[in-house]
BADO-364577 format. One record per residue (C-alpha): x, y, z negated. Coordinates in steps of 0.001 Angstrom, whole numbers. Layout:
{node {X,Y,Z}},
...
***
This chain:
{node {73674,-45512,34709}},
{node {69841,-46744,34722}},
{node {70660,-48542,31184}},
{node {72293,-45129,30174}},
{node {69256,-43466,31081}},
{node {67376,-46170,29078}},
{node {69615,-45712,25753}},
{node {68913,-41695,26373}},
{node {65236,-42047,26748}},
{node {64597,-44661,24062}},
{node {66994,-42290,21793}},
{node {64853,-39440,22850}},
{node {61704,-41050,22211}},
{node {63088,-42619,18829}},
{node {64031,-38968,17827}},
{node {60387,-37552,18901}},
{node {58793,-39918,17282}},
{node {60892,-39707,13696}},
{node {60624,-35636,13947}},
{node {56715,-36498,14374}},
{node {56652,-38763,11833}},
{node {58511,-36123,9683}},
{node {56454,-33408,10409}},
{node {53154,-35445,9777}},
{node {54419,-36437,6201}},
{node {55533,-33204,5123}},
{node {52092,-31493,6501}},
{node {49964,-34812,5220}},
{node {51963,-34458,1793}},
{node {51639,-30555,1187}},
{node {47957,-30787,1836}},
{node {47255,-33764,54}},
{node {48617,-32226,-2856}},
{node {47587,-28702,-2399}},
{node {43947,-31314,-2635}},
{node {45001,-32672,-5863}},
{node {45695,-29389,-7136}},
{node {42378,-28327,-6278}},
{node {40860,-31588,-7741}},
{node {42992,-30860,-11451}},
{node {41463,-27078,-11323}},
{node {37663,-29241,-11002}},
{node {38930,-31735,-13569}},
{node {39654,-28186,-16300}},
{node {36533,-26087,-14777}},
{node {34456,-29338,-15381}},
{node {35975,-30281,-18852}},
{node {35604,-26765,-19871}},
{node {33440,-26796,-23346}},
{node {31681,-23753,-22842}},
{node {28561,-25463,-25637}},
{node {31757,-26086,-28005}},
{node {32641,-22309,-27899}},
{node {28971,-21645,-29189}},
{node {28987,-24182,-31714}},
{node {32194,-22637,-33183}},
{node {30197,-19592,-33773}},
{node {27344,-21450,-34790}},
{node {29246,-23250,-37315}},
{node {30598,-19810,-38651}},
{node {27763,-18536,-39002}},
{node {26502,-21048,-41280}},
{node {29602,-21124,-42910}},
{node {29330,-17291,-43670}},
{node {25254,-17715,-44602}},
{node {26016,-20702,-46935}},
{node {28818,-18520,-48467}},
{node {26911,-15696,-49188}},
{node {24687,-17321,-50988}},
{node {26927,-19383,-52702}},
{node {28446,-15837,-54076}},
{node {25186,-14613,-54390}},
{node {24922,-17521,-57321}},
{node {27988,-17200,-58649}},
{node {29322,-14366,-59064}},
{node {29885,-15393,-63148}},
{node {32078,-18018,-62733}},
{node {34391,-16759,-59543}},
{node {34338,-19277,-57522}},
{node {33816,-16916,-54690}},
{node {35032,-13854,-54412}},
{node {34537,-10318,-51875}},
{node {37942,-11770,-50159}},
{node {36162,-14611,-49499}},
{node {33336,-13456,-47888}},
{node {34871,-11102,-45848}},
{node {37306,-13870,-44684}},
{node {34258,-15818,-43429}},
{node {33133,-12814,-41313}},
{node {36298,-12473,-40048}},
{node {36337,-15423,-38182}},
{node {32538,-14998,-37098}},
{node {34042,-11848,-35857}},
{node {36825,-13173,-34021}},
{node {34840,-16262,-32937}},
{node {32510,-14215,-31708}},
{node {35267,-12097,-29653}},
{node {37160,-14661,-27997}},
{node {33758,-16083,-26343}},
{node {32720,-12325,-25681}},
{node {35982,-11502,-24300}},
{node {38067,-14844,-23248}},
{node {38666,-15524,-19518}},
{node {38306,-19059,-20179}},
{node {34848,-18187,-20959}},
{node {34154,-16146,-17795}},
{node {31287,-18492,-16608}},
{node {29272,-18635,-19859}},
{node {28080,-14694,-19555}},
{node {26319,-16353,-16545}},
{node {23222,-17760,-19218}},
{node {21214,-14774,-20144}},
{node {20409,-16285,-23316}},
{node {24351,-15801,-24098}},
{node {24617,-12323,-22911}},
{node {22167,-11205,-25202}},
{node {22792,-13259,-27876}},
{node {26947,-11701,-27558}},
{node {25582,-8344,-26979}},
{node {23700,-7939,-30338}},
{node {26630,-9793,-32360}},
{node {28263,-7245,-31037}},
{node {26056,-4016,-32179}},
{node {25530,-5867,-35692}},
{node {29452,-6266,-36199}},
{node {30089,-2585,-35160}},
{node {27627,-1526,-37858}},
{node {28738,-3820,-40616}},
{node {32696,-2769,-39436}},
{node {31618,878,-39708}},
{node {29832,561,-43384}},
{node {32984,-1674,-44328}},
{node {35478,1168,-43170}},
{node {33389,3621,-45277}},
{node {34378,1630,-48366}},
{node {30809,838,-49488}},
{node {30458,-1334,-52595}},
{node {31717,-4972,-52394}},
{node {27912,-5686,-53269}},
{node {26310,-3300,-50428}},
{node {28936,-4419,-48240}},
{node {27789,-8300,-49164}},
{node {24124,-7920,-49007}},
{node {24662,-5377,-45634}},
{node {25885,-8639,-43898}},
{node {23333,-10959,-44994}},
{node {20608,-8454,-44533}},
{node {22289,-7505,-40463}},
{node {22948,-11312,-39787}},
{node {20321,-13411,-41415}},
{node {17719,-13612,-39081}},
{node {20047,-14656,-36015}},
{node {19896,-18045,-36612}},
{node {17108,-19628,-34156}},
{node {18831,-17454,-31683}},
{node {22225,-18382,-31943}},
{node {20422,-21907,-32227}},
{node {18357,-21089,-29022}},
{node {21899,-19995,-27163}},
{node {23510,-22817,-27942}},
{node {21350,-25753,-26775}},
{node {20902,-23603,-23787}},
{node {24454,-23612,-23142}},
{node {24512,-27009,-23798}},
{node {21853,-27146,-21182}},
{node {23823,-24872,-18863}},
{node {26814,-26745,-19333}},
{node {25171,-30438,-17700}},
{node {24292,-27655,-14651}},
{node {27509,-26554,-14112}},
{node {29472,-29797,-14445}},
{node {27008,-31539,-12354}},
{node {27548,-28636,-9609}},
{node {31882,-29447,-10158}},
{node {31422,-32860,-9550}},
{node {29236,-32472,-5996}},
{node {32697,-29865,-5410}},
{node {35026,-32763,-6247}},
{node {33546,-35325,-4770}},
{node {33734,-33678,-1564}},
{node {37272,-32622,-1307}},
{node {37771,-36766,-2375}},
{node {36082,-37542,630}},
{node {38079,-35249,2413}},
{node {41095,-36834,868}},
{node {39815,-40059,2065}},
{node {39267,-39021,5847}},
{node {42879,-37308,5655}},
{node {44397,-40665,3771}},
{node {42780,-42975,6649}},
{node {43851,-40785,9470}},
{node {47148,-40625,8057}},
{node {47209,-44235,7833}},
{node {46057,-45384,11356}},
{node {49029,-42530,12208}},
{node {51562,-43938,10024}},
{node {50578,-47793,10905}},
{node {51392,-46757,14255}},
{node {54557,-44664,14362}},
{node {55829,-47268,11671}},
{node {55455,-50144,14486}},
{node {57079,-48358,16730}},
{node {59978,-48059,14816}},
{node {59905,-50207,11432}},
{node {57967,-53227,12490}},
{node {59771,-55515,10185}},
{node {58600,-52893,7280}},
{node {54889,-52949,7978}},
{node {53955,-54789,5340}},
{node {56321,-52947,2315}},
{node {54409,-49638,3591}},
{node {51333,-51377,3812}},
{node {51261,-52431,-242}},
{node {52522,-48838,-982}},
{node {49200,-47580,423}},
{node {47222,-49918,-1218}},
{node {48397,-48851,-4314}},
{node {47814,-45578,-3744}},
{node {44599,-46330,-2730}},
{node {43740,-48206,-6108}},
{node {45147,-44979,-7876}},
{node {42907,-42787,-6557}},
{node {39819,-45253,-7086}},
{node {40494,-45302,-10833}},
{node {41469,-41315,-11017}},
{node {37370,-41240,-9567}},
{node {35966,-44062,-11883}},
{node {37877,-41513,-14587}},
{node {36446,-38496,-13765}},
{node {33152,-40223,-13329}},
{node {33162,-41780,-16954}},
{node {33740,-38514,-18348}},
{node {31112,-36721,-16505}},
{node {28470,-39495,-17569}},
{node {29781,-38799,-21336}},
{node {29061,-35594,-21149}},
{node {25941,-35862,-19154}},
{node {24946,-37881,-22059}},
{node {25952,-35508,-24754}},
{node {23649,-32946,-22700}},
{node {20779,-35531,-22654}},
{node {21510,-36183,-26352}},
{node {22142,-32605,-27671}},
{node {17830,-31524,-28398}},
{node {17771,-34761,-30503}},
{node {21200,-34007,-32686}},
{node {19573,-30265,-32873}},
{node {16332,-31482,-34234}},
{node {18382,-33948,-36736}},
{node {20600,-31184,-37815}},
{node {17922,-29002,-38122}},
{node {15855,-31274,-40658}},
{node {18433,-31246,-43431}},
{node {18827,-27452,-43115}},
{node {15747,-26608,-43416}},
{node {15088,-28518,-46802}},
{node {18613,-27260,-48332}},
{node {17493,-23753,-47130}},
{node {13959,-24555,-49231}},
{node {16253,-25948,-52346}},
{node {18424,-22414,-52150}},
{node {15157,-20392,-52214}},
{node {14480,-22529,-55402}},
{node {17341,-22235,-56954}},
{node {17774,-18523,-56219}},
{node {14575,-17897,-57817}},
{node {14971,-20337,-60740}},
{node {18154,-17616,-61312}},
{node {16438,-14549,-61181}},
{node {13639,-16076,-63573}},
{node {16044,-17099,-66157}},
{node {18357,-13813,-66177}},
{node {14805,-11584,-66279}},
{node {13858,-13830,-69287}},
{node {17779,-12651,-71535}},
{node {16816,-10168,-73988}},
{node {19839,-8638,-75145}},
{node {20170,-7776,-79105}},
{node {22341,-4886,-80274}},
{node {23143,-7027,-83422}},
{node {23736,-10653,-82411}},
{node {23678,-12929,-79778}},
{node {21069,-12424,-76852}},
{node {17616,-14429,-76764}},
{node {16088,-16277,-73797}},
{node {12568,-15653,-73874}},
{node {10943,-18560,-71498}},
{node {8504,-21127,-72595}},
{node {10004,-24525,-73332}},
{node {7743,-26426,-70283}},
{node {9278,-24360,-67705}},
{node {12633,-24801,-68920}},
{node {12165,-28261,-68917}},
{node {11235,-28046,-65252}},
{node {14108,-26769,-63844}},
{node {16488,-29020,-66379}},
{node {14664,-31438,-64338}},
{node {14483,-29831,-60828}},
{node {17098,-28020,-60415}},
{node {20270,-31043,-60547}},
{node {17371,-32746,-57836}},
{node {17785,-29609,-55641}},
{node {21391,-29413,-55831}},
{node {21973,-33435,-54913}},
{node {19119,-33391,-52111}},
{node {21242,-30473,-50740}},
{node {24470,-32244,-51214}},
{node {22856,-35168,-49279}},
{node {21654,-32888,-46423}},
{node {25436,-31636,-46073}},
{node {26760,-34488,-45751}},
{node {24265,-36127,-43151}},
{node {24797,-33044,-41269}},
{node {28894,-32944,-41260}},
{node {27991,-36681,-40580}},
{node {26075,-35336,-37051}},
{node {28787,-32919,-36196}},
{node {31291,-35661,-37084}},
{node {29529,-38302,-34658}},
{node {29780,-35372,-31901}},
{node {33245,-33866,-32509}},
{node {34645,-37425,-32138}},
{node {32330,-38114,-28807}},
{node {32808,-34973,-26903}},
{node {36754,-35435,-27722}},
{node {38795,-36206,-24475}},
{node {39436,-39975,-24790}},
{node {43066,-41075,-25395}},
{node {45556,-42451,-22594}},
{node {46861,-44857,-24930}},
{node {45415,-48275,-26152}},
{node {45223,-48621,-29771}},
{node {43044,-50248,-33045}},
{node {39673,-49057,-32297}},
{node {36876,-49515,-34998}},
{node {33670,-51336,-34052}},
{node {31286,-49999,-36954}},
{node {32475,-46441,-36671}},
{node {32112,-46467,-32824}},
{node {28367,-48125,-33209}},
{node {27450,-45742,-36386}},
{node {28322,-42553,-33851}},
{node {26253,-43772,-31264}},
{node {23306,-44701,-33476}},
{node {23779,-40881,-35019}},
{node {23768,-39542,-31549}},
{node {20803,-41444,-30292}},
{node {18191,-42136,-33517}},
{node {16138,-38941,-33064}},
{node {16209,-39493,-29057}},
{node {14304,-43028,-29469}},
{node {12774,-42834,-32754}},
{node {9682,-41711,-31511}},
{node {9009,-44396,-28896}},
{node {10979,-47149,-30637}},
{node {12400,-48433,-34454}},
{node {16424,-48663,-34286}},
{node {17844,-51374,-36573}},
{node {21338,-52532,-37005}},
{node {23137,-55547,-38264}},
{node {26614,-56416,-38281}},
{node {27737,-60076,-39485}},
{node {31696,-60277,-38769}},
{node {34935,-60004,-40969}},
{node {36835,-58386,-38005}},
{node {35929,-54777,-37710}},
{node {38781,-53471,-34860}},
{node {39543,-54531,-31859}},
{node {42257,-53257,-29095}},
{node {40981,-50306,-26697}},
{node {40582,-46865,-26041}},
{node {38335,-44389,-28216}},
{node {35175,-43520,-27367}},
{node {34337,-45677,-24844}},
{node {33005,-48359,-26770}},
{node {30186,-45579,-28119}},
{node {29616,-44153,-24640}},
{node {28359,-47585,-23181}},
{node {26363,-47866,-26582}},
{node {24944,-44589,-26472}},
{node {24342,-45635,-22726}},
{node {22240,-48892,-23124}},
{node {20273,-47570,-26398}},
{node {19125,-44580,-24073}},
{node {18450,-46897,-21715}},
{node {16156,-49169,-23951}},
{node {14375,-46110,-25184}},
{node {13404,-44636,-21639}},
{node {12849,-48427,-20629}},
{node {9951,-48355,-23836}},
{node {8599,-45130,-23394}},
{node {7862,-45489,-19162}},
{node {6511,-48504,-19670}},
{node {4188,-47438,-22755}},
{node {5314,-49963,-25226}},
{node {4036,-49258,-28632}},
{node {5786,-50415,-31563}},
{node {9236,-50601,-29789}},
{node {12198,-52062,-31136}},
{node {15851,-51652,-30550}},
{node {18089,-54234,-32466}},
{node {21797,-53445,-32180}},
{node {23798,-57044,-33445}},
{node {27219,-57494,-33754}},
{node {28190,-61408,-34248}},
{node {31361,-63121,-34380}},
{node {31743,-65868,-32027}},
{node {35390,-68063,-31540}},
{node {37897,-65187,-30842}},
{node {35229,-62487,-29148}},
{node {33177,-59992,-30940}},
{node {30139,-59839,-29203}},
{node {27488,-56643,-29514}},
{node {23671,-57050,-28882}},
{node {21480,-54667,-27456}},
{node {17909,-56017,-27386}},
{node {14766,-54018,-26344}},
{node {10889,-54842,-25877}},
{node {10609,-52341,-23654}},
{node {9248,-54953,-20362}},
{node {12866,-56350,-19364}},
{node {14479,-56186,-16335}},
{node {12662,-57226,-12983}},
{node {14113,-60574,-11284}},
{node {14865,-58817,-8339}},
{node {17065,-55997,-9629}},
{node {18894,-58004,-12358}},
{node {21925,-58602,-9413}},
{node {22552,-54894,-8432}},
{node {21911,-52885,-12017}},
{node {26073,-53169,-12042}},
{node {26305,-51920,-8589}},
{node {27685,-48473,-7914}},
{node {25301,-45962,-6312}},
{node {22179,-48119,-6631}},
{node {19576,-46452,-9927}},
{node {16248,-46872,-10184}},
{node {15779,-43801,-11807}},
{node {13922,-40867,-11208}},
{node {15766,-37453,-9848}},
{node {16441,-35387,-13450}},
{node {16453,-38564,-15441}},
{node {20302,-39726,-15112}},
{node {22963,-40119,-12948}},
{node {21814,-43951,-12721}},
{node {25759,-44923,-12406}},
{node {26139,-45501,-16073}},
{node {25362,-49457,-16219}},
{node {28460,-50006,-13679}},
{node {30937,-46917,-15380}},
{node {30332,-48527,-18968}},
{node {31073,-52379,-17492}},
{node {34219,-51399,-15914}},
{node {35000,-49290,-18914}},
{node {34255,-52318,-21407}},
{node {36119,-54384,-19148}},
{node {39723,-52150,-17935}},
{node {39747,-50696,-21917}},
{node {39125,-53874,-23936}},
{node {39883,-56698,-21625}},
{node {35974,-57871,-22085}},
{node {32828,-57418,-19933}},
{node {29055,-56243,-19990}},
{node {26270,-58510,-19119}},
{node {22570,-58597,-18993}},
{node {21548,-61725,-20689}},
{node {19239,-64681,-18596}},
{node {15788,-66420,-19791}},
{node {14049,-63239,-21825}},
{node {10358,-62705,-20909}},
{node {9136,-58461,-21277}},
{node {12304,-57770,-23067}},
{node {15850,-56661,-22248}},
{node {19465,-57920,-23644}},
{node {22722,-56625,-22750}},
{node {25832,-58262,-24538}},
{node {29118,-56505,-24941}},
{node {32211,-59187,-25446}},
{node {35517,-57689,-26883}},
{node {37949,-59978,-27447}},
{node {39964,-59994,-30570}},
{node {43627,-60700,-29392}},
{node {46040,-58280,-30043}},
{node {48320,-58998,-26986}},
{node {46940,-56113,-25421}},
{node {47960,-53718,-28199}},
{node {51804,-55390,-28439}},
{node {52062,-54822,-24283}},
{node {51140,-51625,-24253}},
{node {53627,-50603,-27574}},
***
């Protein structure tokens, strides 16, 4: 009867102890992913391009000025026509709609730069929409739109390196949200676990150690979701950092095609006021030879120095379209000079007034196996990092070399500075997580460690800080050229 009793109670216990186990991993399972949940609506909130959404309308806008005067030119030989133009401002228009309008753009009418940069879009559209439904003259209805949207330039300019600005707030604010409900994740995961240990040697001794590497694993996963979300936050902290510098650089070439249009444009009028028109024959160009001469000579200049100002500015946009795109999953053939030349067009104007940039590459192999983008953001990351390392410490003449050498099997990238080098006593904790030396506003100081393990988990090669340099600074990247990685991944 007593062993009876024994059976019952260890039965009864058993079945407590399974319903509690039950009940704690449903309840520990629904929350942790009601958690995760919340931590993918950070992950969209945070990767939410609210300074892309300008830039689309910036980009329009350009499109539609360029256009205009383009048509302005030609009107002889057709190559634009009224269609054309109006097709342009109907995708300002729209542009400017969807950002006005959107949900997903909700947050953005927080900058008061965009409100009232949206707001008089918004009156000037209505008036051009309202001339355009009162079936003006394709001409009026042309110059009404250059004449209603030509001077919004600096401020759509102005709006969007604000939101650019904005954007680093915001996303910095998202992270401090995220990484507290992954702490709270944490807490939950090790109370779960001292729970779980227990109730599991209770019952499943013999299975401690299956359960155990389960955790661990999960526990891993988790680490490299944060490293993730981390190494995206630093590249867009970065583009933030970057985006006055690309500005200025973009700006540069606009402003001498602009001057080139002017010239043109009046080279134009000049020669159609100087056609004298016979009743009798052919018409007469009355213009003395010297000044016809001059624009012979000036005016093919004009056009190819504003050819090469369009291209060095797609070139800019180029360099930050493929940057601020969200890196691909997979592993593939990743491009060495193309990932250095867009983080050498994303950084030059940020250190070319404190340092010279120059860049060498002596190899045959120009790809290696990785992921996109990451090679430029640890790049971008050390050349900012020589640049602020020059300018705090006063440096004048600085340098930054970038060298790419091929040595055995291994591509290896140099990074020199003269900008003082790296004290002996931090040169074994720069890699560390959570240790900077840099001042609040500066930087998130985690990018050294975030581009290593990058460079390392992408490529299957490291970061170091080379030994033995006295008041200067090199960090060596080594990729490896095997493509195992790329036929175990296929």
């Amino acid at each position: 009867m007593p062993n009876l009793n024994s059976k019952k109670k260890s039965f009864l216990t058993n079945g407590v102890a399974i319903l509690v186990l039950t009940l704690f991993v449903v309840v520990y399972y629904f929350y942790s992913m009601a958690i995760v949940r919340k931590l993918e609506d950070e992950r969209f909130a945070y990767r939410e391009n609210f300074a892309w959404a300008m830039f689309q309308i910036q980009k329009q806008y350009l499109v539609l000025d360029r256009d205009i005067l383009k048509y302005s030119d030609d009107k002889k030989d057709g190559s634009l026509t009224y269609d054309d133009i109006l097709f342009d401002y109907d995708l300002f228009v729209s542009r400017v709609s969807i950002v006005r309008d959107g949900s997903g753009f909700a947050t953005l009418h927080e900058i008061p730069e965009a409100i009232k940069l949206l707001a008089e879009l918004t009156t000037i559209i209505k008036n051009i929409d309202q001339h355009i439904a009162e079936g003006l003259p394709e001409a009026r209805i042309v110059a009404l739109i250059d004449t209603q949207l030509g001077g919004m330039a600096e401020q759509i300019q102005d709006a969007a390196v604000l939101t650019t600005n904005y954007v680093s707030v915001y996303n910095s604010s998202n992270i401090a949200g995220v990484k507290n409900d992954i702490e709270e994740l944490s807490y939950l995961f090790i109370f779960g676990l001292v729970v779980m240990i227990g109730l599991l040697v209770f019952l499943l001794h013999n299975r401690q150690r299956v359960l155990r590497a389960d955790m661990d694993a999960q526990v891993a996963r988790q680490q490299q979701h944060v490293v993730e979300e981390a190494a995206e936050y630093a590249k867009m902290h970065a583009l933030g950092t970057l985006a006055g510098g690309v500005a200025h650089e973009i700006n540069t070439p606009a402003q001498y095609i602009h001057n080139n249009l002017e010239f043109l444009s009046d080279s134009f009028t000049e020669l159609t006021g100087a056609i004298r028109y016979r009743e009798d024959g052919p018409a007469n160009l009355e213009i003395e030879r010297d000044r016809v001469e001059f624009m012979a000579e000036e005016v093919p200049l004009a056009l190819r120095e504003s050819l090469e100002g369009l291209e060095r500015i797609a070139g800019i946009v180029r360099g930050i379209r493929k940057f601020a795109h969200p890196t691909n999953e997979s592993i593939e053939l990743v491009s060495v000079p193309d990932e250095i030349e867009t983080a050498i067009t994303l950084t030059r104007n940020q250190i070319k007034h404190v340092a010279q940039l120059d860049y060498s590459y002596h190899s045959d192999v120009t790809e290696v196996i990785g992921r996109r983008n990451h090679l430029s953001q640890a790049l971008i990351n050390l050349i900012v990092n020589a640049g602020q390392a020059i300018k705090s410490n006063g440096v004048k003449n600085g340098r930054v070399l970038v060298v790419v050498n091929l040595v055995a099997d291994t591509i290896e990238i140099r990074v020199r500075d003269n900008g003082g080098g790296v004290p002996d006593e931090l040169r074994n904790r720069i890699f560390d997580y959570f240790f900077t030396t840099k001042e609040h506003g500066v930087g998130t100081g985690q990018g050294l460690p975030i581009c290593r393990k990058l460079i390392q988990d992408d490529f299957g090669g490291d970061l170091i800080l080379t030994e033995g340099l006295v008041g200067e600074a090199e960090f060596v990247i080594f990729l490896p050229v095997s493509t195992e990685r790329l036929q175990e991944n296929a």
